[in-house]
Every structure is written in C-alpha cells, then in structure tokens.
C-alpha positions in Angstrom: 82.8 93.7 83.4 84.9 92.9 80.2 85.7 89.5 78.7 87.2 89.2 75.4 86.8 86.1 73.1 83.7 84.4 75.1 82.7 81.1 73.1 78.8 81.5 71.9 78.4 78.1 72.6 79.6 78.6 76.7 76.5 81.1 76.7 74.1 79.6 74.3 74.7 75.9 73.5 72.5 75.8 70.5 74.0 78.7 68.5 77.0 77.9 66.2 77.0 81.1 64.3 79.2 83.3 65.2 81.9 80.8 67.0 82.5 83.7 69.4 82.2 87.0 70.7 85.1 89.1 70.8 84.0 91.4 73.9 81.4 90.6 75.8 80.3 93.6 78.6 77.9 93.4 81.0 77.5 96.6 82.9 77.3 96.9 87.1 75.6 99.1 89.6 76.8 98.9 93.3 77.1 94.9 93.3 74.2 94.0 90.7 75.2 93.2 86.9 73.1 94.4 84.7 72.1 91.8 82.4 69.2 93.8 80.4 71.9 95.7 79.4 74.8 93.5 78.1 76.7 94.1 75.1 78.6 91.9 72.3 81.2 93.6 70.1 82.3 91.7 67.1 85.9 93.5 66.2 87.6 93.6 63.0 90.9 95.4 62.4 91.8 97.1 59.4 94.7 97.6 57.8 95.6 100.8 55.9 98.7 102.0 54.2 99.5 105.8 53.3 99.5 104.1 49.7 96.2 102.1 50.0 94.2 104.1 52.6 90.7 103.1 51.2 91.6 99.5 51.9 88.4 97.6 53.1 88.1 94.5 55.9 87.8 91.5 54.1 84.7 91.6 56.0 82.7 94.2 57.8 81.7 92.1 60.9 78.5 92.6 60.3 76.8 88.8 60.0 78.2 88.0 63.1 77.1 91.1 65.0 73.7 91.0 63.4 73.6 87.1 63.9 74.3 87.5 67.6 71.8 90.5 67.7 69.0 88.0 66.9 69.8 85.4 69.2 68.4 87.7 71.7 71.6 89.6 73.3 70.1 93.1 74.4 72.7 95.3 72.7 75.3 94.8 69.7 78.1 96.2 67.9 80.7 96.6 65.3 84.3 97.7 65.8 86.5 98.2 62.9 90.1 99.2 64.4 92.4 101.2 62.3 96.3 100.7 62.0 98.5 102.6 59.5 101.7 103.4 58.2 102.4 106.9 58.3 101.9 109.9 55.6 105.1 111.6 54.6 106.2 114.6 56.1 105.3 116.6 52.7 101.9 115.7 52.7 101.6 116.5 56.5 98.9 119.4 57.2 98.8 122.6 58.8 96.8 122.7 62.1 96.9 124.6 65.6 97.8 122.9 69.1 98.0 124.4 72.4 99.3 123.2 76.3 97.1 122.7 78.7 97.8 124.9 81.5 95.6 124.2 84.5 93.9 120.6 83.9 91.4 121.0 86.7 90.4 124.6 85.8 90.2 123.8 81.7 93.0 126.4 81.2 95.0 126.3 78.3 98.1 128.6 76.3 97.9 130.9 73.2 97.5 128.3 70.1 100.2 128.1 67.9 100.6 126.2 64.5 101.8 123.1 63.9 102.4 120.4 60.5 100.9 117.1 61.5 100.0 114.0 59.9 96.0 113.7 59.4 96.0 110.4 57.9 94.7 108.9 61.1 91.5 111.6 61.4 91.1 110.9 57.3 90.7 107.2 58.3 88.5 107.4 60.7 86.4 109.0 59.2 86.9 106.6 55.7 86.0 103.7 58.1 83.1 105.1 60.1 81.9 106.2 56.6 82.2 102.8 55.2 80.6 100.8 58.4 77.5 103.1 58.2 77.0 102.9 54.5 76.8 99.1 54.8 75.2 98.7 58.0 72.3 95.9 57.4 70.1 97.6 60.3 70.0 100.7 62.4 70.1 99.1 66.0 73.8 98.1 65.6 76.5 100.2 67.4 79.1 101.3 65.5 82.8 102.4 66.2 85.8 103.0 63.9 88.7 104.2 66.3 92.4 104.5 65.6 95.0 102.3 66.9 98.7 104.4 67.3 101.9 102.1 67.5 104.4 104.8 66.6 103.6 107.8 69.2 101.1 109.8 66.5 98.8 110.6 69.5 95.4 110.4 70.4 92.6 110.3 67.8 89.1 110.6 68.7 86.9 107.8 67.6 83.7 108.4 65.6 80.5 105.8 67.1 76.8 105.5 66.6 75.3 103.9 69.2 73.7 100.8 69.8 69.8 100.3 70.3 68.2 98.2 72.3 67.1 94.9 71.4 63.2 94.1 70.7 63.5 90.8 71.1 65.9 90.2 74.3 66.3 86.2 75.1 66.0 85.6 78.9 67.6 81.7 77.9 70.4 84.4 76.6 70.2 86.3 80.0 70.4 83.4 81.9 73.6 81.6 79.4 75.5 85.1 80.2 74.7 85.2 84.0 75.9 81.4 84.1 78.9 82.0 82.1 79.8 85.1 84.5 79.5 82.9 87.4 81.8 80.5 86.3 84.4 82.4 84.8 84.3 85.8 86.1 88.4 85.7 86.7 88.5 86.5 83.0 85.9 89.5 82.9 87.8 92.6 83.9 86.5 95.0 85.9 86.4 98.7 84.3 84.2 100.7 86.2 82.6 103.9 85.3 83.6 106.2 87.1 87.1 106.4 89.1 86.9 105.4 92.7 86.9 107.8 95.1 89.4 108.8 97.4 
C-alpha cells in the first residue's frame, strides 16, 4: 500500500523534521499489513541538461531520510529522479538491439546495430554515483532511476537497498497503523505479484 506526501505529524505528532514523507509503503500479506516492514522514501528530482549533465540536487535528500530513519521507521530511502534534455544525434552511440520473438519462451531475433542516445544510462549512473558517495550511513536505500518524457525508452534503474532499522519505534508502528486506518482511500494498492486468473 502506497501513499505519497503523508504529513509526519499525521503519524508522529511530536516530530517536525521532515514536514513530510513523500511515499510512505507499507507492505501486505493475504489481508495483514506489514508494519515491521514499512518504508519512507524522501524523493528528489534532478534536473540535467545534455549541456550541464553533472548538475547536482540542490539537496541530496538525505537529512530528511536520515531524520525520519531515526524516529524509528523500520526501513528508509533516497530517490533522486532523473529528467533530461536529449544528446544530439552526433554524439549518439553505437549499440545492438534485438525483437523479442516469443515473450513467454524468452525468444528473441538476430541482434542488429543501432545509434542511440546514452545520456540517460550516463546519468544514472552520475546520480547513483553521487548518492552513494555522499550517503551519511549505510542502512539507507538508495535509487537513482530515469524519468522519459520524449519516448527515449526504458532505462533500468541502479538501487542499493535499504537495511533494517535497529531501533524500530512501536509509537511509529502504531502512528502508521492509525494513519492507514483513517486514510487508506489515499494508499494505493500495488500488489506483488499479478492476480491470478
């Protein structure tokens, strides 16, 4: 269960620091959240330009993921999305695709090469590289992942993942379960696996 922008304060009156998560998820199992193993994402977008692509957030998100982390929330994380301009066609690279044939069986065609532009790849990897070099503690999950507006496909996000908390609040627990309870129209429900037919 998904709920983006969740007030800190609806959850845990006494913190004011950060004002707000940006996604809170608490997983499920059958009918049963799964409090022990909720997670807040603090998510900050970064913009690039073919000209400026080492262009930093004005901030990492880190205080506020960190900040959250020791109020006692069982699992946090950083997002930094990536949206670009595009690279010009000269400065395009040479690569190899190939069509999927057979999705269930995993089949695909003969490869074949293509020119494509790997800025988005480049700043994924610039971002992720950033994130972990300034990361104030190893428990935090990290993601830098590309965000497409122009139909430049897919582009596989680079993560660490996020360790669990030492120091989990059951107050916290108890804020998120109450906060659930009265607001779970907002959370949206993304389950796991696809239902079955």
């Amino acid at each position: 269960m998904i709920a983006p922008v969740v007030p800190t304060a609806a959850i845990a009156p006494d913190v004011t620091f950060p004002g707000d998560i940006d996604l809170l998820i608490i997983p499920y199992a059958d009918d049963n959240l799964i409090l022990s193993d909720t997670l807040a994402i603090e998510i900050k977008v970064v913009r690039a330009k073919y000209a400026r692509q080492g262009k930093a957030p004005n901030e990492f998100g880190f205080s506020q993921a960190n900040a959250i982390f020791t109020h006692g929330v069982p699992y946090s994380a950083v997002v930094h999305l990536v949206v670009s301009d595009t690279s010009p066609e000269d400065q395009w690279r040479g690569m190899h695709a190939a069509n999927v044939i057979d999705v269930h069986a995993g089949s695909i065609g003969p490869l074949y090469p293509i020119q494509i532009d790997m800025m988005p790849a480049d700043l994924i990897d610039r971002s992720f590289g950033r994130l972990s070099a300034n990361c104030p503690h190893d428990s935090l999950g990290l993601v830098a992942a590309y965000i497409s507006f122009n139909d430049s496909g897919w582009w596989q996000p680079m993560a660490r993942r996020a360790l669990k908390n030492t120091s989990v609040s059951r107050s916290f627990l108890a804020g998120v379960e109450k906060y659930y309870t009265e607001n779970y129209s907002i959370f949206l429900d993304t389950p796991k696996y696809p239902p079955s037919r």
